[in-house]
C-alpha positions in Angstrom: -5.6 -8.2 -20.2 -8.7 -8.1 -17.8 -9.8 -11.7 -18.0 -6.5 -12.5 -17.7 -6.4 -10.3 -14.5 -9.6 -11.5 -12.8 -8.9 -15.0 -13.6 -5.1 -14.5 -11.4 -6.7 -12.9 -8.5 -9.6 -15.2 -8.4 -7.3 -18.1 -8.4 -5.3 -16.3 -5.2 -8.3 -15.7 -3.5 -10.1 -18.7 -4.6 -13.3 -17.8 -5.6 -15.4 -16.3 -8.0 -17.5 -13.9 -6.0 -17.0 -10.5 -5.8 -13.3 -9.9 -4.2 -13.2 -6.9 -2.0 -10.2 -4.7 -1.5 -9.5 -5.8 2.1 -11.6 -7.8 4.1 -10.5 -8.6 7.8 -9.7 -12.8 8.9 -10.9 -13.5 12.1 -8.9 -17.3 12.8 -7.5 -16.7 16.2 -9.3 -16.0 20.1 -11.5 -13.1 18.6 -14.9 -14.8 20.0 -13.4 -16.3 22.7 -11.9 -12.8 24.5 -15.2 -11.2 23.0 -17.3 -13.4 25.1 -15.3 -13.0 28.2 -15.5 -9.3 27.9 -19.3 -9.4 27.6 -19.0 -12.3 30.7 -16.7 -9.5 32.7 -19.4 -7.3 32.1 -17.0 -4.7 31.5 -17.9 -3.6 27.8 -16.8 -0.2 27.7 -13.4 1.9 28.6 -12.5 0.3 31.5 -11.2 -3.6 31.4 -8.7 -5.5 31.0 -8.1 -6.1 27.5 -7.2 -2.4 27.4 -4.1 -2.6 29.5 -3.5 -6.3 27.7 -3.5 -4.7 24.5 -1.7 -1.7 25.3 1.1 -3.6 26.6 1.3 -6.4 24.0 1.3 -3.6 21.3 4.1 -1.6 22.9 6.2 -4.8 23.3 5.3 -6.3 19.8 6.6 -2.3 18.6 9.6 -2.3 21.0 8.3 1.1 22.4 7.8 2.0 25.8 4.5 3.0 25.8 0.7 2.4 23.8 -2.2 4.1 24.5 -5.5 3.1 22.8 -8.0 5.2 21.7 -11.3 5.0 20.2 -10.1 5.4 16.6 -6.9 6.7 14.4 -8.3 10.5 14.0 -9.0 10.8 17.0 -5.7 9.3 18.4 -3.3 11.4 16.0 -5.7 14.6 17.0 -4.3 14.3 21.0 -0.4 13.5 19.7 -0.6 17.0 17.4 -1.8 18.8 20.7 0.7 17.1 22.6 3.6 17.5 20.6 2.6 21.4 21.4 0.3 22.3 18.0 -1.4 25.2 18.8 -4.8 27.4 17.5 -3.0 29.3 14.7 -0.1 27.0 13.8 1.3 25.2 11.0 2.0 22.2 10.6 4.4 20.2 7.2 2.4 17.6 6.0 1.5 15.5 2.4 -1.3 16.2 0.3 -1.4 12.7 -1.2 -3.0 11.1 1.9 -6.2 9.6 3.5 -8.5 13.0 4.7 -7.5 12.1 8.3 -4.4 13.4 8.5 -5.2 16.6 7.1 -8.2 16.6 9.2 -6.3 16.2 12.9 -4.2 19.4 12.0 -7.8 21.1 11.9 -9.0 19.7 14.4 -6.2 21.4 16.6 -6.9 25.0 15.0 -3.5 24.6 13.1 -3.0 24.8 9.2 -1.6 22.2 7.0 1.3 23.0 4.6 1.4 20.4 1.4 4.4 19.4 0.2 5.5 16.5 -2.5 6.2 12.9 -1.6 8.8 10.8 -3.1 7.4 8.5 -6.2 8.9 5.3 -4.6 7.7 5.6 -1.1 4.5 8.0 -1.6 5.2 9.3 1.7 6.6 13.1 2.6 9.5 13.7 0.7 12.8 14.9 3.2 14.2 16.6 0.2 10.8 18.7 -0.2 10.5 19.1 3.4 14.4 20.4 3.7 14.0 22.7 0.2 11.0 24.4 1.7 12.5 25.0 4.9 15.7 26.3 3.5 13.5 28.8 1.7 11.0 29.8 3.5 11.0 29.1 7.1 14.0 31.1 9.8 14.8 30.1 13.7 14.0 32.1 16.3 13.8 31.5 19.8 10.6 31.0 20.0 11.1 27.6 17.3 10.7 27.8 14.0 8.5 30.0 11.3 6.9 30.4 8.1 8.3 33.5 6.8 5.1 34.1 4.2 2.8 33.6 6.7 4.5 34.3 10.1 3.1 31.1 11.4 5.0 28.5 13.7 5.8 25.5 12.2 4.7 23.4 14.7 5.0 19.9 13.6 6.3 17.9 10.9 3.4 15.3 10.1 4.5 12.3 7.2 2.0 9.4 6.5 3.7 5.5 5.7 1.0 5.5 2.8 -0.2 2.2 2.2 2.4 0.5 4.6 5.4 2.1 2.8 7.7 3.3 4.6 8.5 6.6 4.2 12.0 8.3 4.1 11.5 8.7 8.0 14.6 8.7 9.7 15.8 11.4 7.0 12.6 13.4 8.2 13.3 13.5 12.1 16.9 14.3 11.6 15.3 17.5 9.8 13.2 17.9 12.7 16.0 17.5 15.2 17.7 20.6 13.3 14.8 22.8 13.2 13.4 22.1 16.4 10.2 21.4 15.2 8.7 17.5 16.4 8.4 14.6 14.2 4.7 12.9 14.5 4.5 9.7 12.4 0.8 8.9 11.0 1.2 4.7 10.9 -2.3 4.0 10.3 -1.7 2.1 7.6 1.9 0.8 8.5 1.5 -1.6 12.0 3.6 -4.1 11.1 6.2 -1.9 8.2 9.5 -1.5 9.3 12.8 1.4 8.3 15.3 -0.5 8.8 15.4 -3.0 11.6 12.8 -0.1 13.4 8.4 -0.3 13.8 7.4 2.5 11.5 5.4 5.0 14.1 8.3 4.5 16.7 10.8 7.4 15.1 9.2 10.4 15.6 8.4 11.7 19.0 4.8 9.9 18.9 3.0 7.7 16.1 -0.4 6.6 15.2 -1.8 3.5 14.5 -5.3 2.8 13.3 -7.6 -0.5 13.2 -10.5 0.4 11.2 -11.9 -2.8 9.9 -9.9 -2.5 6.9 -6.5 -2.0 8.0 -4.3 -5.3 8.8 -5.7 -6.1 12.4 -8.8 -4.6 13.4 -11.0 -4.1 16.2 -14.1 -2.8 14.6 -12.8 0.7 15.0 -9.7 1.8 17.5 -6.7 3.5 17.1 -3.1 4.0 19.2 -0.5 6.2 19.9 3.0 5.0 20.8 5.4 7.2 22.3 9.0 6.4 23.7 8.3 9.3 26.2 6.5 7.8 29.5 5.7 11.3 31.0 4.6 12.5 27.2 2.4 8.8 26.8 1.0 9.6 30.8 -0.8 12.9 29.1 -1.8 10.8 26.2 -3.9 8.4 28.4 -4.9 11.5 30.6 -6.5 13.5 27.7 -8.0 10.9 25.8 -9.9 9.6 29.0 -11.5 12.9 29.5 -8.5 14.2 31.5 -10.2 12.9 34.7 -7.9 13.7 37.3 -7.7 9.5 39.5 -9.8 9.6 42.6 -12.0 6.8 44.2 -15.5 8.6 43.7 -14.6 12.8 43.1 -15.4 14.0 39.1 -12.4 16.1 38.7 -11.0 17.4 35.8 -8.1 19.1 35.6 -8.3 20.5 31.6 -10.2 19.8 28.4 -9.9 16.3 27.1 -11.8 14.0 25.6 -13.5 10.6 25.6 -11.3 8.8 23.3 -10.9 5.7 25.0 -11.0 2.1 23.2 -13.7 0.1 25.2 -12.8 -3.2 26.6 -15.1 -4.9 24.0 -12.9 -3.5 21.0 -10.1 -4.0 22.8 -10.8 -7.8 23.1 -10.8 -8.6 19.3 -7.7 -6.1 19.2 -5.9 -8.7 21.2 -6.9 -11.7 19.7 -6.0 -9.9 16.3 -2.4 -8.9 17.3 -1.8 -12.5 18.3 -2.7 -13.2 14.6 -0.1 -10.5 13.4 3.0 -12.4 12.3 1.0 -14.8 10.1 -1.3 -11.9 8.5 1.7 -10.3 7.4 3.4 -13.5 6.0 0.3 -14.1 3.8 0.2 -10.2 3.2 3.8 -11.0 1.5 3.2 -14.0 -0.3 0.5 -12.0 -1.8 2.3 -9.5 -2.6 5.3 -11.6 -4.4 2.6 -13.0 -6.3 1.5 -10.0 -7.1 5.3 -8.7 -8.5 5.7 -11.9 -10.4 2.5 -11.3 -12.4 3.4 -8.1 -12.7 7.0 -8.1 -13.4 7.3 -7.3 -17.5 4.1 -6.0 -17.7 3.5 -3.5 -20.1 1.0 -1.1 -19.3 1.5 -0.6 -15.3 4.4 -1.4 -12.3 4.1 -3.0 -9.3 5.7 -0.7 -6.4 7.8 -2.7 -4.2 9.1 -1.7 -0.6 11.6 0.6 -0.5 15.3 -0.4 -0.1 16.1 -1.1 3.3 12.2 -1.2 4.3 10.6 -3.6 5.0 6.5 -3.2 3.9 3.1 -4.8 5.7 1.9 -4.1 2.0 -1.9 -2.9 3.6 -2.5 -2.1 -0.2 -0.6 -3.8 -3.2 -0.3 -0.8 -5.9 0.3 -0.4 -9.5 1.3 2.4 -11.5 0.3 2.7 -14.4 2.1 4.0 -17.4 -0.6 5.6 -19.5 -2.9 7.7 -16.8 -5.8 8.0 -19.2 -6.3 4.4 -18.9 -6.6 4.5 -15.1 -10.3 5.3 -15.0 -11.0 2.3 -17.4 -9.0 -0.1 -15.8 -11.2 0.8 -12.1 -14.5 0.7 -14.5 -13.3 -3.2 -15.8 -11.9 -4.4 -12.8 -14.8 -3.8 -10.7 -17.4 -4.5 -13.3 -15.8 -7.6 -13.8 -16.2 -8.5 -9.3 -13.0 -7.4 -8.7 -12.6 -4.6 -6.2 -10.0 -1.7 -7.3 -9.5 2.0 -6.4 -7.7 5.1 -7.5 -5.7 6.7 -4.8 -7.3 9.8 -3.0 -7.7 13.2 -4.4 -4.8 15.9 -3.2 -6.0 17.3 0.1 -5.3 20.4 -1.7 -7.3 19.8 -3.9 -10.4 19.4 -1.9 -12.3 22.6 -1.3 -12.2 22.6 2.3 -7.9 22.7 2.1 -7.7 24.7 -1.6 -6.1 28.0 0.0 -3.6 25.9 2.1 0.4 26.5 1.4 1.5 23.9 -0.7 4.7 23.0 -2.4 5.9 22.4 -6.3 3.4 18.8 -6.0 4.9 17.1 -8.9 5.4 14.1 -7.4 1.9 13.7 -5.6 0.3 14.7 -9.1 1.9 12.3 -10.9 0.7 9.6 -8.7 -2.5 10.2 -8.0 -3.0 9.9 -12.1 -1.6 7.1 -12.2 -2.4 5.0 -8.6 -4.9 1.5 -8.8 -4.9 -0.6 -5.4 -6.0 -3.9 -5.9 -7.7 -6.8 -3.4 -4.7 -7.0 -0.5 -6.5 -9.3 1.9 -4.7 -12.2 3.6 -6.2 -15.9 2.8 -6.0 -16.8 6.2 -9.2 -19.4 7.3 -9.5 -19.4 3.7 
């Protein structure tokens, strides 16, 4: 089954070299607006590719406001804090995601709580998320709280893992009873859709990341989209060191930081997003390919995008049936020059998260036995 395998994706990709996981295509302006940056001599956080790109991305997401930022931690970091997560918080999360997410919950003094994902999205489950608070969470006044651990829940924080949408609309109507805010991590989703809606444009603010491996990059860089103008304004405030405007005066006004995209990042961020339609196009064809190959198989499943969802598909993902044979199929595939991975390891199960509240799991366990990603890059220039 393996030469068979490396001999498919070879022939997508078109080549016999080593195939990486997801490699960015640069087809479009990127060394032209590069170049004029470094002409404008404005390299740094001040340009203006960063108001270009904010603007573009807002209207390409139909939201009212984008804010860049240097990268996706740091971006969903300031939207936590401003959503009001507090030193001593809680905050509903999913253990089967990228350390980042648990990380920005940290980051803000607050805990995470783990609960399960659903097997078909593998994104926070809103029947796990409704169970738990059913059971263990009561209103107050003051919002809503843990009942084990008196904490405020102060967040509700699901992650579109690998461009799937997750169950999200179900998820902020929970929000909307409980009072507590809906932050969407999108990283991995510019580009999905729920619905006829932008993944990371439901909740009250979303995140986007452009690490060199998502689906448009900039090197590094990150966003947060908001709907709120007055809740986006702090957003640009904090992350640019919450420098309060003035023609020569260093005033600062509270502690923020110096998150801010530079113009040079920004630059290839533009010329990226004009590239967007047709990345996800070839993303698609890819994986239909993918499904078709796929589609009778006996020792794995291709997951598809949810009903009604429409998926960038960052990562195409099988499932395999037996999960002792994951760690031979990784061993194979990558011997054999073709670049697979397992999905992560359970934030909860990581040392630094092991006494955090968690949830039954069963879901999240079952996946992460079972998860292989496999080479998702588009063939654009190719």
């Amino acid at each position: 089954m393996y030469d068979e395998l490396t001999a498919f994706i070879q022939s997508w990709f078109r080549t016999e070299d080593f195939i990486p996981l997801h490699e960015p295509r640069f087809s479009g302006h990127e060394r032209e607006y590069v170049l004029d940056a470094i002409d404008s001599t404005f390299v740094s956080s001040v340009g203006a590719y960063v108001d270009r790109f904010e603007n573009e991305l807002a209207s390409w997401l139909d939201t009212r406001k984008v804010v860049a930022a240097v990268n996706g931690t740091a971006a969903l970091q300031v939207a936590l804090r401003l959503v009001g997560v507090k030193p001593g918080d809680e905050v509903i999360t999913q253990p089967l995601t990228f350390v980042a997410t648990a990380n920005a919950i940290d980051y803000n003094g607050a805990h995470p709580v783990f609960l399960d994902v659903d097997r078909d999205t593998m994104g926070l489950s809103a029947l796990a998320v409704q169970n738990f608070l059913a059971e263990h969470v009561e209103r107050r006044d003051e919002g809503s709280f843990n009942r084990r651990t008196g904490r405020r829940i102060a967040a509700i924080l699901p992650m579109h893992t690998f461009g799937h949408p997750c169950r999200i609309e179900q998820l902020c109507v929970l929000g909307k009873e409980w009072g507590i805010p809906v932050v969407e991590d999108a990283a991995e989703a510019l580009g999905s859709r729920a619905g006829t809606r932008h993944c990371g444009t439901f909740g009250l603010m979303g995140v986007y990341s452009f690490n060199g491996n998502k689906t448009i990059t900039c090197g590094g860089g990150g966003a947060i989209s908001s709907a709120e103008v007055e809740l986006a304004a702090r957003a640009k405030h904090l992350t640019t060191t919450a420098k309060v405007p003035h023609p020569w005066a260093f005033v600062h006004d509270e502690v923020g930081y110096n998150f801010r995209m530079p113009n040079l990042n920004a630059a290839l961020a533009c010329a990226q997003l004009e590239r967007l339609p047709a990345l996800l196009a070839d993303k698609r064809l890819l994986a239909e390919a993918y499904r078709e190959y796929f589609s009778g198989c006996d020792w794995c499943d291709f997951l598809r995008e949810p009903e009604g969802c429409t998926s960038n598909y960052w990562l195409n993902v099988i499932i395999l049936k037996d999960p002792d044979k994951r760690d031979e199929v990784l061993a194979e595939t990558n011997r054999r020059g073709i670049m697979t991975r397992p999905i992560w390891r359970l934030m909860n199960e990581l040392d630094i998260y092991r006494n955090c509240q968690t949830g039954s799991l069963e879901n999240a366990r079952w996946l992460e036995q079972r998860v292989v990603n496999l080479p998702s890059s588009p063939r654009l220039g190719k």
